[in-house]
Steps between C-alpha positions, in 0.01 A plus 500: 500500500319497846779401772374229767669577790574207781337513806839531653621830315247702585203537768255762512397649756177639627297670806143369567344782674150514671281738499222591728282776398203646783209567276147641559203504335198717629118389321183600574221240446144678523269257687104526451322454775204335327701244353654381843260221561620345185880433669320330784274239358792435210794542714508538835424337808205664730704353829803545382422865450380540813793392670649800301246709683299561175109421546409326156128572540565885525739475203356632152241733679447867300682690739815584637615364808804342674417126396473581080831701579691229689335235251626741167863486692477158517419386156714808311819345526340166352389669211824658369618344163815512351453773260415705767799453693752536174337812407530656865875351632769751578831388676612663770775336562837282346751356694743238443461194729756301436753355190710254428810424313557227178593391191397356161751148530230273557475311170456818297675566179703841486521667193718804394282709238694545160356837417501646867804327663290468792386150714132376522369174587177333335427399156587804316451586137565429154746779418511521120525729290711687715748239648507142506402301844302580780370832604356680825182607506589875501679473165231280361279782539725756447706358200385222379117569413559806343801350275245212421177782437767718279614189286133371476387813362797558285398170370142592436650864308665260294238280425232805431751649218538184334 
């Protein structure tokens, strides 16, 4: 039988770390010139760009030149999605930034696992067939299932020969 244990006898304890991690993510978006025009009548501002130093009128023009690059520049990073940026991150750095100490008293229900020995918290698991009470979820997995898979086919064997 699963033992209850009172809040009283026993406290577990814990660390909550954080963790910061430094990542990059390098993406190339390929900008046609001949569709620049497009981004300035749909999206942005003709004055607004100028205050940027970008001359809209000269923007979209079949050549290369210092406004279509400083335009591109502008309106690449707008154009990134998601999948590019999951498919290009790499971390470059972890570090931990802080933790703090604590415990599982508040209100929670401590549990001693009758096939383990060991303490969990939570709802646990049925444990049956292998013991009676509550289980952790490592035993559940570990135990449990496959005593429940081994009698169900067992059953099934027996059921087949009849």
């Amino acid at each position: 039988m699963t033992k209850k244990l009172l809040l009283d006898e026993y406290q577990r304890k814990y660390y909550d770390v954080e963790i910061e991690y430094q990542l990059v993510a390098t993406i190339e978006k390929r900008i046609y010139v001949d569709e620049m025009a497009q981004y300035i009548d749909d999206y942005y501002d003709s004055d607004y760009l100028d205050k940027k130093g970008i001359v809209s009128e000269e923007v979209g023009e079949d050549e290369f030149h210092n406004n279509n690059m400083l335009f591109a520049e502008f309106i690449a990073p707008d154009l990134v999605e998601d999948e590019d940026l999951h498919h290009n991150i790499q971390v470059t750095d972890t570090f931990v930034t802080g933790s703090a100490e604590g415990s599982e008293r508040a209100g929670q229900d401590i549990w001693e696992c009758p096939i383990c020995l060991h303490h969990f918290t939570g709802y646990g698991n049925n444990a049956e067939p292998v013991k009676d009470g509550i289980c952790c979820n490592t035993c559940n997995t570990n135990h449990v299932i496959p005593a429940r898979m081994s009698e169900l086919f067992k059953e099934n064997q027996k059921n087949f020969n009849l």
